[in-house]
C-alpha positions as CSV (number, residue, x, y, z in Angstrom):
1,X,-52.0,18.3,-34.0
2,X,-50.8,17.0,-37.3
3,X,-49.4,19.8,-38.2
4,X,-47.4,19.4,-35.2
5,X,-46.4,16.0,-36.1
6,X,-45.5,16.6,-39.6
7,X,-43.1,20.0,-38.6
8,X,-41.4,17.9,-35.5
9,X,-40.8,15.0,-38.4
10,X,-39.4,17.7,-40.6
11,X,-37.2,19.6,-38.0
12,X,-35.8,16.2,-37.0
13,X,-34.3,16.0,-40.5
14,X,-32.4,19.2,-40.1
15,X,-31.6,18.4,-36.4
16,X,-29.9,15.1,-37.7
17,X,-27.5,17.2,-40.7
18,X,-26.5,20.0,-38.1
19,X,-26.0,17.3,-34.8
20,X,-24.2,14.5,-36.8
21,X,-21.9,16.9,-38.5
22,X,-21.2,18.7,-34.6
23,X,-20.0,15.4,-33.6
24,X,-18.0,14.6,-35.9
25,X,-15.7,17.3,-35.8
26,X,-15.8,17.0,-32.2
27,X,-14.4,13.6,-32.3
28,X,-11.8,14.5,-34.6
29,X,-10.8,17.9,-32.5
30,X,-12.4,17.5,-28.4
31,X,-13.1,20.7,-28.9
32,X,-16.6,21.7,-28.5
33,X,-16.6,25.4,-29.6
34,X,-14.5,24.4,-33.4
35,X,-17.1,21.3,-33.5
36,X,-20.2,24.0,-33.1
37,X,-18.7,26.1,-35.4
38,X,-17.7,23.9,-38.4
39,X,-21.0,22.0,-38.0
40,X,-22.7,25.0,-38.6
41,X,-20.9,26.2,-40.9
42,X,-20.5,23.0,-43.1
43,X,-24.5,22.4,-43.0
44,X,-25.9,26.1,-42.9
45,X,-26.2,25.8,-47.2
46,X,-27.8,22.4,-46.7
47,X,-30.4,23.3,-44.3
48,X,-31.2,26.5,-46.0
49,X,-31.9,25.6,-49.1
50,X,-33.8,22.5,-48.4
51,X,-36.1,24.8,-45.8
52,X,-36.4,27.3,-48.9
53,X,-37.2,25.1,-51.0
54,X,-40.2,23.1,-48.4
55,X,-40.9,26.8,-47.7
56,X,-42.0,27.8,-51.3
57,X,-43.8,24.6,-52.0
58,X,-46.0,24.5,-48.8
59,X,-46.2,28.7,-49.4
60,X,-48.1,27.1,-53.1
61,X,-51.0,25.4,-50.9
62,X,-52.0,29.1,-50.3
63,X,-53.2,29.7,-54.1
64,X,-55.8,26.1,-53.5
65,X,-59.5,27.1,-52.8
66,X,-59.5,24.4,-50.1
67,X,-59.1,26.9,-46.8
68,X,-58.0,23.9,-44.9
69,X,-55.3,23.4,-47.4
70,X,-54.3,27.0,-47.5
71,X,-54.1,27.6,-43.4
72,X,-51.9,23.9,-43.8
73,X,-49.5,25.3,-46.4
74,X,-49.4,28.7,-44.3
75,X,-48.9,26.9,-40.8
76,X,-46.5,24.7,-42.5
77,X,-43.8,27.4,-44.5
78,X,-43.9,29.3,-41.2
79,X,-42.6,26.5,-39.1
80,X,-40.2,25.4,-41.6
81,X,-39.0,28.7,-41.7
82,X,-38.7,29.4,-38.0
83,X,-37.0,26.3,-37.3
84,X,-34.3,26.4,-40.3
85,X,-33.6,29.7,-39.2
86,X,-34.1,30.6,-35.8
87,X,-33.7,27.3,-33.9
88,X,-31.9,25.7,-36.1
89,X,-28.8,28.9,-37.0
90,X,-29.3,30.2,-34.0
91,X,-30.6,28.6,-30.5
92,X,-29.1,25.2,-31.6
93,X,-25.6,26.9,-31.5
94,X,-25.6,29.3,-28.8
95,X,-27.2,26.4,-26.4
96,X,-24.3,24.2,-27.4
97,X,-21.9,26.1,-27.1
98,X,-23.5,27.3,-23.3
99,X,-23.7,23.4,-22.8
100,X,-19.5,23.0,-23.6
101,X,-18.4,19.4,-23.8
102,X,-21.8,18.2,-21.8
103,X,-23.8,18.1,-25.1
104,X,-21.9,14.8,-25.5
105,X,-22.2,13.2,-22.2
106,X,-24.1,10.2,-22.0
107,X,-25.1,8.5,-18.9
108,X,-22.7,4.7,-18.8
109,X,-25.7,2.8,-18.4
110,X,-27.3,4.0,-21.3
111,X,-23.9,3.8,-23.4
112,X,-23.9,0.2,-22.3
113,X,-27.0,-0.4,-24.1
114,X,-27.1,1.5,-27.1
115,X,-25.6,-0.3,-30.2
116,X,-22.7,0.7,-31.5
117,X,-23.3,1.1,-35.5
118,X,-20.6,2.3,-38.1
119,X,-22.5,3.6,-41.0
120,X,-19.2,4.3,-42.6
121,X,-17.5,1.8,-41.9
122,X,-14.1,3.0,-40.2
123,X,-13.6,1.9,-36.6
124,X,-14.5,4.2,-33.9
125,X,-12.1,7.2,-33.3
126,X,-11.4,7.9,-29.7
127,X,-13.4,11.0,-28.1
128,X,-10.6,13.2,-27.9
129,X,-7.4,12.8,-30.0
130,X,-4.1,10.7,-28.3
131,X,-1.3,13.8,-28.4
C-alpha cells in the first residue's frame, strides 16, 4: 500500500506537466487535437528524463542487502517506468483525443465554486479565441 501511495504521488507530478501544458494550448487554439499534440510534444523530454532519472535511482535500492529495500526500489522503477511511458506517452493522449473538447467540460456548479487563481498573472483568456 505505500508503494501505491508513493507512485500515485509521483504520477501526479507528471500528470500535472502533460495536463497543464494540454490546456494551455487549448485555450490559446479551441482546438483539442493541436492542444493534445503540442502538450505532448512540449513535455515528452521533461517527463522522460525526470522518469529516467527516478528510474535509475530507485533501480540503486536493488544493490542494498535490505530485501525489503530492494523489492521497494524494484516495485518502484517499474511503475515509474510504466507510467512515464505507457500511460503517460500513450493512453493519456489517445483517451484525450477519444474524449475531443469534453476533457475540458466542467459541470457550472462546480465552476461556480472552484477559485479562480492566476499563477501567472495575465487575465484569463477566453476558451476559444474571438475571430
Amino acid at each position: 500500500m505505500f508503494l501505491f501511495a508513493i507512485v500515485f504521488g509521483l504520477s501526479m507530478d507528471y500528470e500535472v506537466f502533460l495536463l497543464s501544458r494540454m490546456k494551455e494550448e487549448y485555450q490559446r487554439t479551441g482546438d483539442n487535437f493541436t492542444a493534445v499534440a503540442d502538450g505532448v510534444a512540449a513535455t515528452a523530454r521533461v517527463i522522460t528524463a525526470a522518469a529516467l532519472i527516478m528510474v535509475c535511482v530507485f533501480a540503486a535500492f536493488v544493490l542494498a542487502p535490505d530485501r525489503q529495500l530492494k523489492l521497494f526500489g524494484m516495485g518502484m522503477a517499474v511503475a515509474v517506468f510504466v507510467d512515464a511511458t505507457v500511460v503517460r506517452m500513450i493512453l493519456v493522449p489517445a483517451t484525450m483525443e477519444l474524449l475531443g473538447a469534453r476533457n475540458w467540460w466542467i459541470p457550472k456548479w462546480l465552476d461556480k465554486v472552484l477559485p479562480r487563481i492566476d499563477v501567472e498573472g495575465k487575465h484569463h483568456e477566453p476558451l476559444h479565441p474571438v475571430h
